[in-house]
N, C-alpha and C positions, 0 to 999 in steps of 0.2 A: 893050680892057679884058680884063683877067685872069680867070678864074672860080677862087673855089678852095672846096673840098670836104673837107669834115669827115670825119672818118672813124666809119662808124656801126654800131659792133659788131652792136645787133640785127638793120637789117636784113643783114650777112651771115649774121647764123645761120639766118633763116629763108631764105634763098635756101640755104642747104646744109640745110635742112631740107626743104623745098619736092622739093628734087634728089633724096634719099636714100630718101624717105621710101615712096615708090613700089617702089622698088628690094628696102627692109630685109619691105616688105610682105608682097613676092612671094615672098622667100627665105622666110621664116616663115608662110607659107601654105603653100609647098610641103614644108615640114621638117614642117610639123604633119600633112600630109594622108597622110605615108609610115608603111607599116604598122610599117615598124623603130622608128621613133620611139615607136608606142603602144608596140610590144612593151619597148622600153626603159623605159618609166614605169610599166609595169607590175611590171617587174623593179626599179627602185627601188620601189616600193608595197611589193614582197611582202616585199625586205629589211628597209625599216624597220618594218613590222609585227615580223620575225623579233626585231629589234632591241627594239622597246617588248616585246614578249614577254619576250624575257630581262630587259632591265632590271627588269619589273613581278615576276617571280620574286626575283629577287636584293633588288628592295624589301622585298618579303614575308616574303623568308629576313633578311635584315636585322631586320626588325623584332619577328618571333619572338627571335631572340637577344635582342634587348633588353629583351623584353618590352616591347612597344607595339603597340598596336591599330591594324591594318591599317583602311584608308577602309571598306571591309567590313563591317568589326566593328562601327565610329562606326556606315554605317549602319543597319546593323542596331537598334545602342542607340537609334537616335534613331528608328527608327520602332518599337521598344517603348515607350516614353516616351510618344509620339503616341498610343498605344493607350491608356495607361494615361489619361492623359490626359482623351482623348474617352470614357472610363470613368467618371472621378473629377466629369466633367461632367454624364453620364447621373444618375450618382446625385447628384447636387446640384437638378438638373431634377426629379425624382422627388421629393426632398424638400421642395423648393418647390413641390411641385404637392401635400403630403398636409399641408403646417404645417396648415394651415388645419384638415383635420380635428383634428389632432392634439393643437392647443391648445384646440380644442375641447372632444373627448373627457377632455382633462385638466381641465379645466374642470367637464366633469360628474362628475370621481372626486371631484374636491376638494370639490363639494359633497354628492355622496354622502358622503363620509368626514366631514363635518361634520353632516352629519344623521346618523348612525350614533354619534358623540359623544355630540349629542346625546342621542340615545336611550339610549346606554348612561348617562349621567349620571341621567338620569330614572330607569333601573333603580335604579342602587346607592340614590339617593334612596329609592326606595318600598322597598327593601329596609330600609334603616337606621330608618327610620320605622316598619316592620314588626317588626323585633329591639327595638329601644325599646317597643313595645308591648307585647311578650310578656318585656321587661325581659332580654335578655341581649344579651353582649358587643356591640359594635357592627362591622362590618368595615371593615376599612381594605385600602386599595389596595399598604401598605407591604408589605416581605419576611418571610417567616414565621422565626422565632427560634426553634431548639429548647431547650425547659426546660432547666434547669442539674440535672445529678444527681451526686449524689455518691455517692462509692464505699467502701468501710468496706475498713479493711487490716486 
């Protein structure tokens, strides 16, 4: 009897995985442990920093000419805003913490101010009752009118 065998992609990748993998380990454990290699990624670091540097200028210079407000500026406005904000809050707190007396307080004007009507009504009263007694004019609350005079040509 014959045997016959399939051909089976995964297991060779893992058997040339298996083989390699020890191998790619070593090479990259010993590239990573050599000091040229740090000094090299240090030297890419330092350029692209050099690199976002300029760019971040040339954004900056860009957007002065345009006039448009650098991330900067935005944050700046927005944490003014925030300020004003937790301000516009303070004094809402503050006023919700005085309504109370407040409409209070106004409560007591308004009653004074109506007892003071009052009062003054009861005056002109005993006033008018008093001029009626001694039989002259009576006064009124209306606007004073000056006499009419005529003048001789």
């Amino acid at each position: 009897m014959t045997q016959t065998t399939s051909f089976d992609a995964f297991t060779m990748w893992k058997n040339v995985y298996e083989k390699t993998e020890s191998t790619w380990r070593d090479a990259i454990q010993d590239t990573l442990g050599k000091e040229s290699f740090a000094e090299s990624l240090g030297q890419i670091q330092s350029q692209y920093l050099q690199y976002q540097g300029i760019v971040n200028k040339m954004t900056e210079s860009y957007l002065k000419q345009v006039n448009l407000p650098s991330r900067d500026e935005i944050a700046n406005v927005a944490s003014l805003i925030i300020n004003v904000e937790s301000k516009v809050d303070d004094l809402e707190d503050q006023m919700d913490a005085h309504k109370a007396d407040t409409s209070r307080e106004i409560d007591q004007l308004k009653k004074a101010v109506t007892n003071l009507d009052k009062k003054l009504d009861r005056v002109l009263e005993l006033l008018d009752k008093s001029l009626e007694s001694q039989n002259t004019p009576k006064v009124t609350a209306g606007p004073v009118t000056p006499a009419a005079t005529t003048t001789k040509k």
